[in-house]
TORKOL-4160 file (C-alpha; in steps of 0.2 Angstrom, whole numbers, padded with zeros to 4 digits, m for minus):
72
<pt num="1" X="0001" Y="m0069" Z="m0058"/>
<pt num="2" X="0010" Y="m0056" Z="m0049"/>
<pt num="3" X="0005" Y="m0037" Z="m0048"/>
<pt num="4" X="0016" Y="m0023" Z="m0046"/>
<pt num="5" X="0011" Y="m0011" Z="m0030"/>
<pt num="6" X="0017" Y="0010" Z="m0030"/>
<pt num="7" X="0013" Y="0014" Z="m0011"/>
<pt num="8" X="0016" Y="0034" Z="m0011"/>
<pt num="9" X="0018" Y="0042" Z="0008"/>
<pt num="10" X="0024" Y="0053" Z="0020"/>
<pt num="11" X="0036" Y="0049" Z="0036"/>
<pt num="12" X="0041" Y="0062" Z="0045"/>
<pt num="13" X="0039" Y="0076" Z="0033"/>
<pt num="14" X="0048" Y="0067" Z="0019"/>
<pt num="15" X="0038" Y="0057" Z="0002"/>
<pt num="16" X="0042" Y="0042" Z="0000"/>
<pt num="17" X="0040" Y="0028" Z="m0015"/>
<pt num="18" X="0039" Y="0010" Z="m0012"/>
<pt num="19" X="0036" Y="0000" Z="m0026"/>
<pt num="20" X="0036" Y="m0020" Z="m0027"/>
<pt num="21" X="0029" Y="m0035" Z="m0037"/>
<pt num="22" X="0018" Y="m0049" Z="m0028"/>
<pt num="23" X="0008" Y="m0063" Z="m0031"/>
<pt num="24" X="m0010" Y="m0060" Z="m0031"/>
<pt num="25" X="m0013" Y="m0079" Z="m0026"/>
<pt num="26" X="m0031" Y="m0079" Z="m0028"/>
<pt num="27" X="m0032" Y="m0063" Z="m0020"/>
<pt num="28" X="m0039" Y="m0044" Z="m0025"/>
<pt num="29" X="m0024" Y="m0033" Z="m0029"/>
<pt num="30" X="m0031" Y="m0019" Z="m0014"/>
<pt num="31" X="m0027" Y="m0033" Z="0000"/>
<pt num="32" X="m0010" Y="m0035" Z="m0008"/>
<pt num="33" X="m0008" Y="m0018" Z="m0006"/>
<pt num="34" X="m0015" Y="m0015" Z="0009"/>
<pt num="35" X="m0004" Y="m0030" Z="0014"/>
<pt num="36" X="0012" Y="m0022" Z="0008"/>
<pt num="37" X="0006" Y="m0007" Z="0017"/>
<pt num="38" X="0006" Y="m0014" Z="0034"/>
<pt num="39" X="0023" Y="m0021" Z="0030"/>
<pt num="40" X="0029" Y="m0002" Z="0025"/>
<pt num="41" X="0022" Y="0004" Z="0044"/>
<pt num="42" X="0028" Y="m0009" Z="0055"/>
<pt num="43" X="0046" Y="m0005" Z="0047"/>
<pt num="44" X="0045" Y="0010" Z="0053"/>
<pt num="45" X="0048" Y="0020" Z="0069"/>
<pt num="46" X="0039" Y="0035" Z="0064"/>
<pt num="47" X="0020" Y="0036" Z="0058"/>
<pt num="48" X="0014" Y="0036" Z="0042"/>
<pt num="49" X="0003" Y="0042" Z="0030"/>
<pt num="50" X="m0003" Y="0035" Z="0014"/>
<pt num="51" X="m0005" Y="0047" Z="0000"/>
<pt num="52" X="m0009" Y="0036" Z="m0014"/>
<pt num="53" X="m0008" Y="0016" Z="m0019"/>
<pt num="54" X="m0005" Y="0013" Z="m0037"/>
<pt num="55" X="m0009" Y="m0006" Z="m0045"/>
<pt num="56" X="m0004" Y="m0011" Z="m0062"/>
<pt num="57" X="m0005" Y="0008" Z="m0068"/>
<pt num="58" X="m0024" Y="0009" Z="m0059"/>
<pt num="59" X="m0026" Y="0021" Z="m0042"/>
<pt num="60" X="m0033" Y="0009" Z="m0031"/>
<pt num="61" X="m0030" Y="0023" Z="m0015"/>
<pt num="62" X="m0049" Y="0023" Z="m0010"/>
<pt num="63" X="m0049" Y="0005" Z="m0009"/>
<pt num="64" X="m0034" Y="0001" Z="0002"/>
<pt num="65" X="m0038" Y="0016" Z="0015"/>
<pt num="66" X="m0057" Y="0006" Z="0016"/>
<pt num="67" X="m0048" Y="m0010" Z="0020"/>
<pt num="68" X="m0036" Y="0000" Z="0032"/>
<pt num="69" X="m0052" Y="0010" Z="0040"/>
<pt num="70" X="m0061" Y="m0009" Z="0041"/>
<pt num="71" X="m0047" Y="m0016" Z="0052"/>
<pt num="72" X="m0046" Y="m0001" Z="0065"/>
């Protein structure tokens, strides 16, 4: 079953929108996302910010910034 993952945020004062589809593969849809997120700030030379993480149509933004918090 795949999921499709919206990743709003800010890089160097612009909004961006990143949106893909992924397999869950037996996992939860906020490690996807927070997955796709690291992805989305190693590509990048400047820092970013998340602003909001949107799964399937469902604002899972509290969930991912936990897991991001959790690995610092």
């Amino acid at each position: 079953m795949n999921i499709l993952i919206q990743v709003f945020y800010t890089s160097n004062e612009n909004s961006v929108l990143r949106r893909g589809s992924y397999p869950l593969k037996n996992r939860q849809p906020e490690e996807v996302a927070y997955e796709f997120w690291k992805w989305i700030k190693k590509e990048h030379p400047y820092p970013c910010e998340l602003e909001k993480v949107i799964a399937n149509g469902e604002d899972i933004t509290q969930l991912v910034m936990k897991l991001e918090k959790a690995a610092h």
